[in-house]
C-alpha positions as a LaTeX table, in Angstrom:
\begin{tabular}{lrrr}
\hline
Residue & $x$ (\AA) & $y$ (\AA) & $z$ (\AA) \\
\hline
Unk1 & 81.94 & 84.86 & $-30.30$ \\
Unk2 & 84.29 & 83.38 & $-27.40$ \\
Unk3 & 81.08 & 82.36 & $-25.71$ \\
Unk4 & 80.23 & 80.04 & $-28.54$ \\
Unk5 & 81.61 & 76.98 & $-27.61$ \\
Unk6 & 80.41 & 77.31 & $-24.50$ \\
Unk7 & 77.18 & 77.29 & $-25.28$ \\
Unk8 & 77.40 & 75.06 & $-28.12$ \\
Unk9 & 79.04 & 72.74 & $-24.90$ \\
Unk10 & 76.07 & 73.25 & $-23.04$ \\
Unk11 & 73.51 & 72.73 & $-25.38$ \\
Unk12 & 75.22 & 69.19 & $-26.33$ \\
Unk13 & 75.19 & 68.34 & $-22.28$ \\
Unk14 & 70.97 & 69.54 & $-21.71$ \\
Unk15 & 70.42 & 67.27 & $-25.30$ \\
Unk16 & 72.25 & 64.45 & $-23.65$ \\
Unk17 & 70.61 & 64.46 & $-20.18$ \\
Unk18 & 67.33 & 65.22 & $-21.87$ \\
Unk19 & 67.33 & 62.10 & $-24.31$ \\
Unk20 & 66.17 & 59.52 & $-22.29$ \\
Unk21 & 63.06 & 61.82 & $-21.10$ \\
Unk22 & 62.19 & 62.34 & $-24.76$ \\
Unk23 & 62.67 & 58.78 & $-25.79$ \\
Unk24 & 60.27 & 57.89 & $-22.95$ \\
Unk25 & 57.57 & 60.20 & $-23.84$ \\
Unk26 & 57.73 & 59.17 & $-27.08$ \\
Unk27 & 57.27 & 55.36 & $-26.17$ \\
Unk28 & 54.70 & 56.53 & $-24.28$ \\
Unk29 & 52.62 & 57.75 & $-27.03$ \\
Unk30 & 53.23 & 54.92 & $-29.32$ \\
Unk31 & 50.88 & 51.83 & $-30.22$ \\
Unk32 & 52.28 & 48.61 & $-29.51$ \\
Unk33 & 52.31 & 48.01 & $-33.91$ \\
Unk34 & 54.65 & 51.34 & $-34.27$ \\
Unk35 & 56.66 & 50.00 & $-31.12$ \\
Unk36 & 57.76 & 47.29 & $-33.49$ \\
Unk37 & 58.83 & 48.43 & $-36.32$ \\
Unk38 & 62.19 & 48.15 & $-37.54$ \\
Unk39 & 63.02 & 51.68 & $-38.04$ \\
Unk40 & 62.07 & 53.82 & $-34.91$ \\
Unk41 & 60.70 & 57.32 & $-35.21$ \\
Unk42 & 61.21 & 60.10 & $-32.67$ \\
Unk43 & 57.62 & 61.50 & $-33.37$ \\
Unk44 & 54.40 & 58.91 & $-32.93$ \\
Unk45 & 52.55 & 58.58 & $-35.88$ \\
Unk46 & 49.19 & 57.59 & $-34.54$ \\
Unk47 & 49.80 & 59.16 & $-30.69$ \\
Unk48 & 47.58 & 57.53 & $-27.95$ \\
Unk49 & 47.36 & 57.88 & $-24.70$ \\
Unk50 & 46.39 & 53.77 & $-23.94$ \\
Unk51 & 49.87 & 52.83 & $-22.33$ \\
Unk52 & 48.86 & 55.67 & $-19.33$ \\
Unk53 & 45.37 & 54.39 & $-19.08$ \\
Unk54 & 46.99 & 50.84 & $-18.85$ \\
Unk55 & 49.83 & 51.55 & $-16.79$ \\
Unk56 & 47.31 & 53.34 & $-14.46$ \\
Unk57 & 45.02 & 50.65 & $-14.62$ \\
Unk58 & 47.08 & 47.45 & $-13.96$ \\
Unk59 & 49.17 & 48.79 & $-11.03$ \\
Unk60 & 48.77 & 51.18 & $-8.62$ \\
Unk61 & 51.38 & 53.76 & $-9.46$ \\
Unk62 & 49.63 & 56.19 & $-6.82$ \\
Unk63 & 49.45 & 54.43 & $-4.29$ \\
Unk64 & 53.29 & 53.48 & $-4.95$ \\
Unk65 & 54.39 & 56.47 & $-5.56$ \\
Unk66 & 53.04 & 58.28 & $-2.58$ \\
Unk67 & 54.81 & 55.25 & $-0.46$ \\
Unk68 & 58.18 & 56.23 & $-2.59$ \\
Unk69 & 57.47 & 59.75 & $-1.61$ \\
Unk70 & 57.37 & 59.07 & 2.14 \\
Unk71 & 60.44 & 56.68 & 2.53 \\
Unk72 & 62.28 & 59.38 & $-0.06$ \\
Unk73 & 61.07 & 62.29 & 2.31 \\
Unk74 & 61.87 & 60.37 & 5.83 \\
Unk75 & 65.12 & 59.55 & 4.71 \\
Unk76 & 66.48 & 62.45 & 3.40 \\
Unk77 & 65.47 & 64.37 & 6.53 \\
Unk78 & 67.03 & 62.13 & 8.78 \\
Unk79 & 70.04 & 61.76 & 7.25 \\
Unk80 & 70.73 & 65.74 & 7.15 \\
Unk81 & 69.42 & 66.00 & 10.33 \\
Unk82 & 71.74 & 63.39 & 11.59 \\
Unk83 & 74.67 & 64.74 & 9.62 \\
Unk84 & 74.45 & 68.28 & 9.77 \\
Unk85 & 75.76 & 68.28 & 13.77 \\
Unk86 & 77.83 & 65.62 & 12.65 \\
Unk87 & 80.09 & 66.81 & 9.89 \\
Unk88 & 80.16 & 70.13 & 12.56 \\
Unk89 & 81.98 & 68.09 & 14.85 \\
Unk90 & 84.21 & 66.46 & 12.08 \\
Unk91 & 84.96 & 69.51 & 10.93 \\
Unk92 & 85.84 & 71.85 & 13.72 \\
Unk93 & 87.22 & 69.36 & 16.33 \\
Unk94 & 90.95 & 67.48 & 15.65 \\
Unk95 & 91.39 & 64.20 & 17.74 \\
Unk96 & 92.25 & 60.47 & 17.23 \\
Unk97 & 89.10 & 59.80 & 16.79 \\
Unk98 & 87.87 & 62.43 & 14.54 \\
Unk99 & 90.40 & 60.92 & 11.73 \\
Unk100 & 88.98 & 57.23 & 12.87 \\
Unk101 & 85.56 & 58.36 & 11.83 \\
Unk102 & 86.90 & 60.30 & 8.59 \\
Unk103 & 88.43 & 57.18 & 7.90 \\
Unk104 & 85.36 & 54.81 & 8.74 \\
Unk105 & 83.16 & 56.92 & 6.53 \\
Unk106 & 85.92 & 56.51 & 3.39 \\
Unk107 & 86.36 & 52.56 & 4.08 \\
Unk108 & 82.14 & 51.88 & 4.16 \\
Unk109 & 81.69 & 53.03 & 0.81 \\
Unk110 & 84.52 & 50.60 & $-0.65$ \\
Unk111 & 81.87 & 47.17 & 0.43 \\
Unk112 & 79.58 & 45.97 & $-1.99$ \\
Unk113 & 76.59 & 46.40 & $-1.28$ \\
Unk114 & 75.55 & 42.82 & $-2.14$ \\
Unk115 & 77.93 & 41.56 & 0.42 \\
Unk116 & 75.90 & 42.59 & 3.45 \\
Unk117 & 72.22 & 41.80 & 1.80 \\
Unk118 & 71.51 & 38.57 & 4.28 \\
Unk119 & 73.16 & 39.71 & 7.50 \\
Unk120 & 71.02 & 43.36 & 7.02 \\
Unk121 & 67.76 & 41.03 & 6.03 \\
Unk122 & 68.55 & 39.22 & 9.65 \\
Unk123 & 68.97 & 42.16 & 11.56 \\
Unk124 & 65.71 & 43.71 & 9.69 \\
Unk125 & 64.21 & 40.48 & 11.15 \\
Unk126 & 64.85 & 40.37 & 14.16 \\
Unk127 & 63.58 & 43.99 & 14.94 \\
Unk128 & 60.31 & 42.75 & 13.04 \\
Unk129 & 60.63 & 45.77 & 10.52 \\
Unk130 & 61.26 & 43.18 & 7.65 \\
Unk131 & 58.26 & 44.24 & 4.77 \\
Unk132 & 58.23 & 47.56 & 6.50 \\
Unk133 & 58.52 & 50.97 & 5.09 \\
Unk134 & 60.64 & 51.94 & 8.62 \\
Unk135 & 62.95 & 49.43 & 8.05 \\
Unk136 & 63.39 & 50.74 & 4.26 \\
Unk137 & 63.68 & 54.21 & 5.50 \\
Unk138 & 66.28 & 52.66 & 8.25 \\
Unk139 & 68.67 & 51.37 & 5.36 \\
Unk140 & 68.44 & 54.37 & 3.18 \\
Unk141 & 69.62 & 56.50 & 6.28 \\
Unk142 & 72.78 & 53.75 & 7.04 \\
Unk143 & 73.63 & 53.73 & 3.70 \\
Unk144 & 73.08 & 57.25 & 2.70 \\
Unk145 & 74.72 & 58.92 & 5.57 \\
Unk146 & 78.44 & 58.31 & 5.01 \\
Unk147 & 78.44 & 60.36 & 1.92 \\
Unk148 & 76.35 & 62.71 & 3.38 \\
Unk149 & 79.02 & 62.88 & 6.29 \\
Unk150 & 81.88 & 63.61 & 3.87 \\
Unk151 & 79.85 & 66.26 & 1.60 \\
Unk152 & 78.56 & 68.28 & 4.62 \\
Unk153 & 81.85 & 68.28 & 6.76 \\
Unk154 & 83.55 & 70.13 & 3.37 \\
Unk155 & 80.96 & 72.64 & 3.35 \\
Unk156 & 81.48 & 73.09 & 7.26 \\
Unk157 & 85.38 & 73.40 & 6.25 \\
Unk158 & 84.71 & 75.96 & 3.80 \\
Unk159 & 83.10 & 78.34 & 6.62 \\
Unk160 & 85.84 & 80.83 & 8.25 \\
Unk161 & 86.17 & 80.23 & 12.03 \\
Unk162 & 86.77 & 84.11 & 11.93 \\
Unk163 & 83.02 & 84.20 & 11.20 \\
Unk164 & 82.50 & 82.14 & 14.24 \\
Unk165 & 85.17 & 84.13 & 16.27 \\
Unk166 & 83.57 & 87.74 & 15.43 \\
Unk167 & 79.86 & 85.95 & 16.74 \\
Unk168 & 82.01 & 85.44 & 20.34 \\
Unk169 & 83.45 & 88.71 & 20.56 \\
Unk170 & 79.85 & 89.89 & 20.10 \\
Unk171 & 78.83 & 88.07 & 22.99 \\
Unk172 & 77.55 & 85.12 & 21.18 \\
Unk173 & 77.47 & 81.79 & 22.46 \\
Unk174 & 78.86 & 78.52 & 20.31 \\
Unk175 & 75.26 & 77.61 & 20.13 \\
Unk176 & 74.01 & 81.03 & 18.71 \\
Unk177 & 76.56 & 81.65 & 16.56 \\
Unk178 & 76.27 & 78.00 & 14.72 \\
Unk179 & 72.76 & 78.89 & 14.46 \\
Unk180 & 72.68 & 82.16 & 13.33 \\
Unk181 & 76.37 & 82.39 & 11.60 \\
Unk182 & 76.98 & 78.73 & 10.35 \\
Unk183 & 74.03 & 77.02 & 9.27 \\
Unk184 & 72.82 & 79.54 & 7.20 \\
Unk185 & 76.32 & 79.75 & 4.89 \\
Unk186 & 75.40 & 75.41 & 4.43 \\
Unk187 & 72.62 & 76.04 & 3.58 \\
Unk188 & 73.76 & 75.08 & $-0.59$ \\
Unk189 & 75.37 & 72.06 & 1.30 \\
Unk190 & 72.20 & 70.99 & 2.81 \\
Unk191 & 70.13 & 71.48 & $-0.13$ \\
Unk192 & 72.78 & 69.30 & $-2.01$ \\
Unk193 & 72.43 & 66.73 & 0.51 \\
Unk194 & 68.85 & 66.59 & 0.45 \\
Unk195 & 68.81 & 66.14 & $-3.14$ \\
Unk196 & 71.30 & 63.41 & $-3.04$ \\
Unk197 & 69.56 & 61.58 & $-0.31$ \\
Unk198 & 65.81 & 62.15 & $-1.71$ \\
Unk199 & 66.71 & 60.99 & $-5.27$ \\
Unk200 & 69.23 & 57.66 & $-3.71$ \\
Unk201 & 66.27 & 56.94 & $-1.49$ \\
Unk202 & 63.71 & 57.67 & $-4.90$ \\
Unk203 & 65.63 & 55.41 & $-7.14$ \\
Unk204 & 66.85 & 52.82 & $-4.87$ \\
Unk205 & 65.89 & 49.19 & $-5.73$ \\
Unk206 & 68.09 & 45.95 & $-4.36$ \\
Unk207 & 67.50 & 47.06 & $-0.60$ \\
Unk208 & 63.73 & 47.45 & $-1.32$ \\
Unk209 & 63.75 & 44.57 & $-3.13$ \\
Unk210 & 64.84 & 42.05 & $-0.33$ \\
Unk211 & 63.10 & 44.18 & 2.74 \\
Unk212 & 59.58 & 44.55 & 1.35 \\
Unk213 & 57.37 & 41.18 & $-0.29$ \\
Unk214 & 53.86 & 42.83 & 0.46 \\
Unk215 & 52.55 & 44.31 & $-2.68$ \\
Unk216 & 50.52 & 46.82 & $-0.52$ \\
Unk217 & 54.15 & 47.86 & 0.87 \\
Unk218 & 55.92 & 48.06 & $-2.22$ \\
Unk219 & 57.88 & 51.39 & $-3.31$ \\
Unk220 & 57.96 & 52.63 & $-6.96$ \\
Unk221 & 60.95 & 51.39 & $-8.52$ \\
Unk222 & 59.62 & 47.75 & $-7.42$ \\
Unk223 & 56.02 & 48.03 & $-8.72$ \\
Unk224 & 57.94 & 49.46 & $-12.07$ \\
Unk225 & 59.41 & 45.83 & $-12.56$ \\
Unk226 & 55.56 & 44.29 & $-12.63$ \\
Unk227 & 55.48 & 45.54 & $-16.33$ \\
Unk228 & 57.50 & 42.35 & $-16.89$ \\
Unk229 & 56.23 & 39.29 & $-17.83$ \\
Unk230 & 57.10 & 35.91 & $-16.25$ \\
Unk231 & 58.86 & 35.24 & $-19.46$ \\
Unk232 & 61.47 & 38.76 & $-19.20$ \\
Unk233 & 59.73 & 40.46 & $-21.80$ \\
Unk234 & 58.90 & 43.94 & $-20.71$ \\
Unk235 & 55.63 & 45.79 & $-21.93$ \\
Unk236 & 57.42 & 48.54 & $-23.09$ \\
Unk237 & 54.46 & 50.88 & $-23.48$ \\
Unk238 & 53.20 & 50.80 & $-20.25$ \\
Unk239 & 56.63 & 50.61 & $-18.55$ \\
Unk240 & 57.71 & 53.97 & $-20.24$ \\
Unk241 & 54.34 & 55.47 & $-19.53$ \\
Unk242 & 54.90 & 54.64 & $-16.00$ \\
Unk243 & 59.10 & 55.47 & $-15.81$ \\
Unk244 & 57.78 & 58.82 & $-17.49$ \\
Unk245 & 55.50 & 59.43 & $-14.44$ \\
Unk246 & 58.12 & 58.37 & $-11.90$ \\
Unk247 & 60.36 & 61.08 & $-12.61$ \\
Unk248 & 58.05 & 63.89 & $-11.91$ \\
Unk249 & 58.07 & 63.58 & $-8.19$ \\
Unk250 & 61.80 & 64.13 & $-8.29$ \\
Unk251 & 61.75 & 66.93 & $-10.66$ \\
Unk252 & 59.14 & 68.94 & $-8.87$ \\
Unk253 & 61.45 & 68.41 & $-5.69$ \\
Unk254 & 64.34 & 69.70 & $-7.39$ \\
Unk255 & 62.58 & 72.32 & $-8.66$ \\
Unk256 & 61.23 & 73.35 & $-5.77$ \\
Unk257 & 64.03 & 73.26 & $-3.61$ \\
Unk258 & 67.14 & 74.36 & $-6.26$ \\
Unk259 & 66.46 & 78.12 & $-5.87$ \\
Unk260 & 68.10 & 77.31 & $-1.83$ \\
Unk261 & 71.41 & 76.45 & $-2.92$ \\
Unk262 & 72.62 & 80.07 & $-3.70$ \\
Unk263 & 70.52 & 82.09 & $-1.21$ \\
Unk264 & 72.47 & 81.26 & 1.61 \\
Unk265 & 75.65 & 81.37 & 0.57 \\
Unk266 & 76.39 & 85.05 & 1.72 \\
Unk267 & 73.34 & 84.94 & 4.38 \\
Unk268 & 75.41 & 84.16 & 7.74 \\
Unk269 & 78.06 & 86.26 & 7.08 \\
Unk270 & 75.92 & 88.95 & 6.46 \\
Unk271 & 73.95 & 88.38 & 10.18 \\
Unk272 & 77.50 & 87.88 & 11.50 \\
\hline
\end{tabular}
């Protein structure tokens, strides 16, 4: 009976996160007449599956999507890839400039992001990767990275140096015991990261906005906005038919990749 409001508590949380995936399927199934009535209902009474059909017919959500999947993909690879050595280096090694960079990495998240739209757009076009998806993948990296840097270096914090010590009485070297002691105990710190970065990369819409103009370039979140007509008024139907898609990529990666962020929390001290 203690448990009770606990799960009572939890059951109120997974009905609040799950609300706006039931109100979109729902949307989804309604006729544009039942859309507007007064009075909502939760369940369709005439269910149809026209707003996919038309969703899938007036843009191409595939072709989007798969370009959404790629930048998501590139840039949440980079950026651990980037950070993991990094925050390693943050972590483990005290100096004057060590603090400089902790500090850096605090003070970049403070600007608004609107503040550094043109001077990124001129840089972009200079390079010539304006209305490229390398240049989008570029600015998710910059601007997913700091964060990164600050959630990976706690996880490196977390890990014992004793660990790392008992690796070099063994005769390991810094490199092999990192490898075989360290990264495997990040490993829920890398899957975190990942998911962060995929799903800020997946959702992310000024930068993509302003980089890419080329419809054939365009990312998901942007061809999502088409539903809207020249006037504002948004076609709700086959907008939620199409949100409703868009979130499957990024469950099916969390899915996927969740079961990672417990199996290696033991793992390297285990090998050690």
């Amino acid at each position: 009976m203690r448990r009770v409001p606990q799960y009572v508590a939890l059951a109120a949380y997974v009905v609040f996160l799950a609300f706006p995936l039931v109100w979109l399927l729902s949307t989804a199934l309604k006729t544009p007449r039942e859309m507007a009535l007064a009075d909502p209902t939760w369940i369709p009474r005439e269910p149809t599956l026209a707003n996919f059909a038309d969703a899938f017919g007036e843009q191409d959500l595939v072709g989007a999507a798969v370009r959404s999947l790629v930048v998501a993909l590139a840039s949440s690879v980079i950026t651990v890839l980037v950070s993991l050595p990094a925050s390693y280096a943050m972590a483990r090694y005290r100096s004057l400039l060590n603090r400089v960079a902790i500090g850096w990495v605090l003070v970049s998240q403070v600007f608004p992001f609107i503040l550094i739209i043109i001077p990124l757009f001129m840089i972009l076009r200079d390079l010539d990767l304006v209305n490229t998806l390398p240049g989008l993948v570029a600015v998710h990296v910059t601007f997913t990275l700091p964060f990164a840097l600050w959630m990976l270096q706690g996880y490196v914090r977390a890990v014992p140096r004793e660990l790392e010590e008992a690796a070099a009485v063994d005769g390991a070297g810094r490199l092999r015991s990192i490898v075989s002691v360290v990264a495997p105990l990040l490993t829920p710190g890398v899957v975190a990261t990942l998911l962060f970065s995929f799903i800020s990369s997946w959702n992310e819409f000024m930068f993509a906005l302003v980089i890419l103009q080329d419809p054939d370039v365009m990312t998901l979140p942007l061809t999502l906005v088409r539903f809207t007509g020249p006037e504002g008024v948004a076609r709700l139907g086959p907008l939620a038919a199409a949100s409703l898609m868009a979130t499957i990529p990024s469950l099916i990666f969390f899915a996927i990749i969740q079961r990672r962020l417990k199996s290696g929390l033991m793992a390297g001290a285990v090998k050690g």
